[in-house]
DSSP file (Angstrom, degrees, kcal/mol; ACC not computed):
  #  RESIDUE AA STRUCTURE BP1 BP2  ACC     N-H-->O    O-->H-N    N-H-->O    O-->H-N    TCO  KAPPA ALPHA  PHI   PSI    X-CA   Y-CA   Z-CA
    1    1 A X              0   0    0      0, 0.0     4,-0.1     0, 0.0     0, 0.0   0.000 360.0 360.0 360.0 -42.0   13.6    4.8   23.5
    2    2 A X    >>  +     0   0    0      1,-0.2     4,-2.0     2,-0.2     3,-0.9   0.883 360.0  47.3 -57.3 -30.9   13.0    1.1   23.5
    3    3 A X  H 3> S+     0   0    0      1,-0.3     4,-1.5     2,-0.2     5,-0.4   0.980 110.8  49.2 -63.5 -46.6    9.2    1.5   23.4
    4    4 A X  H 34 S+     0   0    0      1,-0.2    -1,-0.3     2,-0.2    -2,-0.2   0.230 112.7  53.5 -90.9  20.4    9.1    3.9   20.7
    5    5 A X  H <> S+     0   0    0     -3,-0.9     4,-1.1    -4,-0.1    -1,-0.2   0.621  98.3  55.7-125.2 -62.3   11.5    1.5   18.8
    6    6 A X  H  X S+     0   0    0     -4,-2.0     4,-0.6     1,-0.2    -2,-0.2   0.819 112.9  42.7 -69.1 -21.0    9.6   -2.0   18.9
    7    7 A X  H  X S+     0   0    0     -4,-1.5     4,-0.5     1,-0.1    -1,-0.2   0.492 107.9  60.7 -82.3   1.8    6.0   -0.4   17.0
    8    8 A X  H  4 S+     0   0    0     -5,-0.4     4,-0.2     1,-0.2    -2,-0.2   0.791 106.4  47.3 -86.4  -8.5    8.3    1.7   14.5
    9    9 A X  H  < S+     0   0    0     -4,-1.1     4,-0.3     2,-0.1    -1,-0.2   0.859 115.8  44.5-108.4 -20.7    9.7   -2.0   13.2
   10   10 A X  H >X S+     0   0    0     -4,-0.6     3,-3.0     1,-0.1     4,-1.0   0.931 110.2  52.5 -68.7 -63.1    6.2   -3.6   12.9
   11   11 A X  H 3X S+     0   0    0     -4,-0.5     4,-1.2     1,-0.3    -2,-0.1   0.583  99.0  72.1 -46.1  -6.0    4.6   -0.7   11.3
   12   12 A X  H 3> S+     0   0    0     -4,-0.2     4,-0.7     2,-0.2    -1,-0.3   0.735  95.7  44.3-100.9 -10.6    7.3   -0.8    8.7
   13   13 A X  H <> S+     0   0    0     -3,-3.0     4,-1.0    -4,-0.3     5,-0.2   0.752 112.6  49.2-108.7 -16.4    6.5   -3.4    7.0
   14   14 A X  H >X S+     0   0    0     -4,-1.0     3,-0.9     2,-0.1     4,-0.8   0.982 108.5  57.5 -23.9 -75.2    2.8   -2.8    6.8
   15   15 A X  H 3X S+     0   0    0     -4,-1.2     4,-0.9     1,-0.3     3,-0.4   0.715 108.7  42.1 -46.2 -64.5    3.5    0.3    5.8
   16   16 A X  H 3< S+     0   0    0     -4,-0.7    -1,-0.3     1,-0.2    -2,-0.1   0.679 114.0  50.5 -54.9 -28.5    5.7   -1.0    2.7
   17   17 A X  H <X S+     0   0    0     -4,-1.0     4,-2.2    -3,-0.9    -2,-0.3   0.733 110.1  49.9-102.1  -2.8    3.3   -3.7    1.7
   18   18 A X  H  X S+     0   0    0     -4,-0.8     4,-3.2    -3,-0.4    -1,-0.2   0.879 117.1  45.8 -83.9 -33.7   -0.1   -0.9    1.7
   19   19 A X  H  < S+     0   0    0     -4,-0.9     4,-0.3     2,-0.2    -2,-0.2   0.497 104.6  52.7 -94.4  -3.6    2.3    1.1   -0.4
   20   20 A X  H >> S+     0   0    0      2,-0.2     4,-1.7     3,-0.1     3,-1.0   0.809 118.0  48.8 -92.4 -56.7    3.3   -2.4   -2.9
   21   21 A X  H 3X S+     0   0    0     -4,-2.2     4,-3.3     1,-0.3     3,-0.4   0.892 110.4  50.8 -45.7 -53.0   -1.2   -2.4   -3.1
   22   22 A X  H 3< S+     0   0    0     -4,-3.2     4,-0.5     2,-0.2    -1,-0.3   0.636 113.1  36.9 -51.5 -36.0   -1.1    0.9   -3.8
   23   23 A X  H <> S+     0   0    0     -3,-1.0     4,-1.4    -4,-0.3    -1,-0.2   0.638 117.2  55.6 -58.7 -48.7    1.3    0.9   -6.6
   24   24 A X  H  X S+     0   0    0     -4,-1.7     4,-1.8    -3,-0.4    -2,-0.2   0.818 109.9  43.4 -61.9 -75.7   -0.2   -2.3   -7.6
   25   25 A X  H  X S+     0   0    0     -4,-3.3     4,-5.5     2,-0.2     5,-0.2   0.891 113.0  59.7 -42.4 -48.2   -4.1   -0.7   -7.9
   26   26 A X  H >4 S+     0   0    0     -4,-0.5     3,-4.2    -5,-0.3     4,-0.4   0.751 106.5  41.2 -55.6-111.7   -2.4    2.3   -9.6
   27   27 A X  H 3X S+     0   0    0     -4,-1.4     4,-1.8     1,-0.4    -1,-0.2   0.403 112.4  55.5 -49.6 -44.9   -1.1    0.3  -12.2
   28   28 A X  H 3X S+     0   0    0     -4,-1.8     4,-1.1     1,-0.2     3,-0.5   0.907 112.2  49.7 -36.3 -52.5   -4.7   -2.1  -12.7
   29   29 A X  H << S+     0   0    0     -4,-5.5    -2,-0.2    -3,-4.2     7,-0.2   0.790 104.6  50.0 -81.5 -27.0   -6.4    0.8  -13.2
   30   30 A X  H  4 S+     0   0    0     -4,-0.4     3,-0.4     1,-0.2    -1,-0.3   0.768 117.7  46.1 -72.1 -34.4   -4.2    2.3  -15.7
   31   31 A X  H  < S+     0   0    0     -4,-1.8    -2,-0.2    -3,-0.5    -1,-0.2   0.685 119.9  37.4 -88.4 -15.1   -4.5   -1.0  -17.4
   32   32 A X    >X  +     0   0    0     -4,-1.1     3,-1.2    -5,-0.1     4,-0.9  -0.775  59.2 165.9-119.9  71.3   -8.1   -1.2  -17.1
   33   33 A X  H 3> S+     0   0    0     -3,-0.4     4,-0.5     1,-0.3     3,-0.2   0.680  75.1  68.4 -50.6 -37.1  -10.0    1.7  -17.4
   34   34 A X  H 3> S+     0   0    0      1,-0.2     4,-2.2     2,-0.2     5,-0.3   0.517  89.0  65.7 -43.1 -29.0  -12.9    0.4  -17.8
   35   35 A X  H <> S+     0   0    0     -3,-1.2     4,-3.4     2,-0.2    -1,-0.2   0.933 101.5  53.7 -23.7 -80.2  -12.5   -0.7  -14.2
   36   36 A X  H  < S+     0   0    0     -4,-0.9    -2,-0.2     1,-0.2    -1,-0.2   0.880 107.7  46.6 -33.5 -78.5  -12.7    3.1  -13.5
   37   37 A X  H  < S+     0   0    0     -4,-0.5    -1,-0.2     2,-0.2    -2,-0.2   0.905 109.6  54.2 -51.9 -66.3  -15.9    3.6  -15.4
   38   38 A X  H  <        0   0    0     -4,-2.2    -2,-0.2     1,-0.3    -1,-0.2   0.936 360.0 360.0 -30.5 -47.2  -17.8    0.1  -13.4
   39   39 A X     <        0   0    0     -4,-3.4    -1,-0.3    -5,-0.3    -2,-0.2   0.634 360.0 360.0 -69.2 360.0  -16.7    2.0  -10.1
């Protein structure tokens, strides 16, 4: 239980901060459409 315990508490803040980018991208693109179009 201890193994499976110490990767679940790194991976969780990874996890959070790919999902802060994502959010983050989302919101650029929405604000820049043009962006969209370049791509």
């Amino acid at each position: 239980m201890k193994d499976g315990s110490a990767p679940l508490i790194p991976s969780d803040p990874p996890y959070k901060n790919k999902m802060m980018v994502t959010i983050t991208d989302g919101a650029l693109t929405l604000k820049q459409p043009s962006l969209i179009l370049a791509a």
